[in-house]
KOLZA-975094 format. One record per residue (C-alpha): residue number from 1; residue in one letter; z, y, x. Coordinates in steps of 0.2 Angstrom, whole numbers, m for minus. Last residue first. Example, Ala and Ser with C-alpha at 12.3 -4.5 7.8 and 13.67 -1.06 7.14 Angstrom:
2
[2,"S",[36,m5,68]]
[1,"A",[39,m22,62]]
END
This chain:
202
[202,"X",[107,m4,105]]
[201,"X",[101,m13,91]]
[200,"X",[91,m29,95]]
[199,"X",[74,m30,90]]
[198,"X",[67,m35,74]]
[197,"X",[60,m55,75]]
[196,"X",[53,m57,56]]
[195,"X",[50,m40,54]]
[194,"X",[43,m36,70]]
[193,"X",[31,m52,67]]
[192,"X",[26,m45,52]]
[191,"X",[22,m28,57]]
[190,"X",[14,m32,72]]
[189,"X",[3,m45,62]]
[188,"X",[m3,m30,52]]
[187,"X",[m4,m20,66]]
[186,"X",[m17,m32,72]]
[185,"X",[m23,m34,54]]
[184,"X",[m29,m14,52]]
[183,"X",[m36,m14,71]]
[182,"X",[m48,m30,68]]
[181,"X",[m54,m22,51]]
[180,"X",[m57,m5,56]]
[179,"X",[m65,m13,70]]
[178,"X",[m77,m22,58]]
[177,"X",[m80,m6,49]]
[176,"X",[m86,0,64]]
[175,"X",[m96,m12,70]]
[174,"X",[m104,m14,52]]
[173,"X",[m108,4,51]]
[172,"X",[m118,4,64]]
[171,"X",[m128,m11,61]]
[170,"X",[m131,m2,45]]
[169,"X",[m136,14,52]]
[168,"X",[m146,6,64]]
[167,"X",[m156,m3,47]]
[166,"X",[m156,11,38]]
[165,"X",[m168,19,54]]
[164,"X",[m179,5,54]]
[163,"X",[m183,5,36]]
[162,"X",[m186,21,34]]
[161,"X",[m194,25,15]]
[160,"X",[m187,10,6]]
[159,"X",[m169,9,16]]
[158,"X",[m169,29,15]]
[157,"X",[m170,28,m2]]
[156,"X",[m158,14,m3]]
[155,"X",[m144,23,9]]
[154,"X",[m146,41,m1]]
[153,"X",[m142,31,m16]]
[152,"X",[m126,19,m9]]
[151,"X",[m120,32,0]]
[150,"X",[m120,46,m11]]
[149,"X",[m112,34,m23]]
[148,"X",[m98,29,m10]]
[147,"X",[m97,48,m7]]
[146,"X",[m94,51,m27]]
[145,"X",[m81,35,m28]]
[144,"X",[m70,41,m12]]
[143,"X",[m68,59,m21]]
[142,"X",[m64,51,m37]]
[141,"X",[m51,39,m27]]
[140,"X",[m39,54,m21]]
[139,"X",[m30,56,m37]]
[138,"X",[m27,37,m37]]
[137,"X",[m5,41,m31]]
[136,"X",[m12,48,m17]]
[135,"X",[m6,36,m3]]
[134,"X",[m7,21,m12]]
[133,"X",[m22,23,m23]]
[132,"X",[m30,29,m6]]
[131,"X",[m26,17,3]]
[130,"X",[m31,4,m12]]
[129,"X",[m48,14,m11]]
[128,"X",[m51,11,10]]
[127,"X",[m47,m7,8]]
[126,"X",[m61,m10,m7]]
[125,"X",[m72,1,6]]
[124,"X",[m69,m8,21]]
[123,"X",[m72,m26,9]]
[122,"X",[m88,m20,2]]
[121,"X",[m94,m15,19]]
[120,"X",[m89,m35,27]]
[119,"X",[m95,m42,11]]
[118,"X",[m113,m32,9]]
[117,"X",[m115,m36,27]]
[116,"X",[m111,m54,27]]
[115,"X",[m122,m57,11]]
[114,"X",[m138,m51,19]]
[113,"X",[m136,m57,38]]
[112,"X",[m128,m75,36]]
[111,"X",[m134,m79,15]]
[110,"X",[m150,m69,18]]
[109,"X",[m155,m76,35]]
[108,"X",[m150,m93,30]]
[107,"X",[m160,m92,12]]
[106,"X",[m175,m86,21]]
[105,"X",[m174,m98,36]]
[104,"X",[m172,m111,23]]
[103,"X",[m187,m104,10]]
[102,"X",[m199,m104,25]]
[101,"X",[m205,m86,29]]
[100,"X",[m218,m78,22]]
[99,"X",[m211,m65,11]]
[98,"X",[m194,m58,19]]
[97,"X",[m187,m47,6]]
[96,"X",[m182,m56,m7]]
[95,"X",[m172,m66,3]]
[94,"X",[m161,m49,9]]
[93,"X",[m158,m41,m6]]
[92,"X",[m153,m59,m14]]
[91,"X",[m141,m61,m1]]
[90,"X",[m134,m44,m2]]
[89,"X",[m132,m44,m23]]
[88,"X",[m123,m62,m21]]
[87,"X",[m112,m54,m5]]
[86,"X",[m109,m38,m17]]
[85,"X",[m105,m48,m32]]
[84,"X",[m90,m58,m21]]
[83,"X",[m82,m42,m19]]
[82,"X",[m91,m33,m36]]
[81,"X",[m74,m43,m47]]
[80,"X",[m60,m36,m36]]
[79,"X",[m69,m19,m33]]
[78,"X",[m72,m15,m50]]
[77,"X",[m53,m19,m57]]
[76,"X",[m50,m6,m41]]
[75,"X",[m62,7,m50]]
[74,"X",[m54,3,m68]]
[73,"X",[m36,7,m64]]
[72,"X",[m42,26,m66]]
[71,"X",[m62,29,m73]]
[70,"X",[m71,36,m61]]
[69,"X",[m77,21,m52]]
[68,"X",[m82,15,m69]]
[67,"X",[m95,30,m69]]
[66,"X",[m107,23,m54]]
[65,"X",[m105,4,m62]]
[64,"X",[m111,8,m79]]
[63,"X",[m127,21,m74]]
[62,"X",[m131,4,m61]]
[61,"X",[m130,m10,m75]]
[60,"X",[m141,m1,m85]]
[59,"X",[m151,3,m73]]
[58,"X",[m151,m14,m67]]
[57,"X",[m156,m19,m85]]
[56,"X",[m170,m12,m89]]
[55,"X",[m178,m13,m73]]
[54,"X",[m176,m33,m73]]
[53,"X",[m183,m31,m90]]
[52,"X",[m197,m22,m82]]
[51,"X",[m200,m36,m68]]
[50,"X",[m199,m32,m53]]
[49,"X",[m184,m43,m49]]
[48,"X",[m193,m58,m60]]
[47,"X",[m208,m59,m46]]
[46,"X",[m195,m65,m32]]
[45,"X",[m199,m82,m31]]
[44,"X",[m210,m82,m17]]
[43,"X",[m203,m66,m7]]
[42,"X",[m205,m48,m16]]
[41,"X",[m220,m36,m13]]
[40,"X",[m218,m18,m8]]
[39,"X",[m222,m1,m17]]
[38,"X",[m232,m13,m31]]
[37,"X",[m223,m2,m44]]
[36,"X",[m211,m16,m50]]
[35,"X",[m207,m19,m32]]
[34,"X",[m201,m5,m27]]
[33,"X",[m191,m3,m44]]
[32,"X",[m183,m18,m41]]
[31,"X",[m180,m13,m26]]
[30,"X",[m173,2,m29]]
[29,"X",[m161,m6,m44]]
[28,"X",[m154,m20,m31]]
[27,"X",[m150,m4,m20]]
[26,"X",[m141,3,m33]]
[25,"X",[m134,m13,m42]]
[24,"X",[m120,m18,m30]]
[23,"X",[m112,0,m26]]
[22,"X",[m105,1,m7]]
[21,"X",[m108,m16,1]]
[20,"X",[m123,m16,m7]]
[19,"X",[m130,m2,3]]
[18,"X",[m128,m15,18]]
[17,"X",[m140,m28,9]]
[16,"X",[m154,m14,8]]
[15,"X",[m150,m8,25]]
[14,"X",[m152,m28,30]]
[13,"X",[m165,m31,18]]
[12,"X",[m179,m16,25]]
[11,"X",[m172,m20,41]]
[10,"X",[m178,m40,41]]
[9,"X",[m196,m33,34]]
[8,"X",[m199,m21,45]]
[7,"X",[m193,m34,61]]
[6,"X",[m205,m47,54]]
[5,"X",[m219,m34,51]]
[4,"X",[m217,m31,69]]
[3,"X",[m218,m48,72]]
[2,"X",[m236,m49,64]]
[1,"X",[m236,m59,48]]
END
């Protein structure tokens, strides 16, 4: 495999891995379907992610997940149980992707850049609905749920078709969401330290 088909290869899981981070079984559903139609061909052990049954039951499993985030009470139940599914979901998106590698480097890259991006997304997202639960008493959390399943759609296509360019946008998004992150628990800390040493009135 040339490098460039490397680098094709890495992006096509990394935007994959990173759409996972916003609904779990969409992208795993696009490349299961990818693969099913021989649009691209899975890593050595793959072959049961393209299988029909496989199909079968990701759409199932995707039509359930994109309506439970409409459902109040049910969308945060949803994001407590696809935190640690969305790393599982990016890892497999990201081994299954890189044929022709050893299995360790395919497992290291999928567990540290696959997983890693799902959870980090997952997690801004998870963070981004309890604000809005808070803030808006849930009324705010349908519009949050239809422009994560925009995301999560529009991000696989584009992660089958353009690769390269998902794969930008996922880095991207990572960076951000990671200073999201950072700034969130700075002030955090602030808050606790200020309320465990308050200053002195007057």
């Amino acid at each position: 495999m040339e490098q460039f088909d490397y680098l094709l290869a890495v992006a096509l899981g990394l935007g994959l891995a990173a759409c996972s981070g916003f609904r779990v079984f969409v992208p795993l559903l696009a490349a299961s379907l990818a693969y099913r139609t021989g649009y691209l061909t899975p890593a050595a052990g793959f072959a049961w992610l393209g299988s029909w049954p496989a199909v079968a039951a990701l759409g199932t499993a995707t039509v359930a997940e994109l309506l439970g985030y409409y459902v109040p009470v049910v969308d945060n139940i949803l994001d407590t149980i696809m935190g640690p599914a969305s790393f599982i979901a990016g890892t497999i998106l990201m081994t299954s992707a890189l044929p022709d590698m050893a299995p360790m480097v395919r497992w290291s890259l999928g567990i540290l850049v696959g997983g890693s991006t799902a959870g980090l997304i997952q997690t801004g997202t998870t963070l981004l609905r309890a604000g809005s639960t808070a803030t808006t008493a849930g009324l705010g959390n349908p519009v949050l749920a239809t422009l994560e399943n925009i995301l999560a759609i529009v991000g696989s296509i584009l992660g089958l078709l353009l690769p390269l360019l998902m794969a930008v946008l996922a880095l991207a998004g990572v960076v951000w969401v990671g200073s999201r992150l950072r700034q969130w628990r700075r002030r955090r800390a602030a808050r606790r330290a200020s309320a465990v040493y308050p200053e002195p009135a007057g």
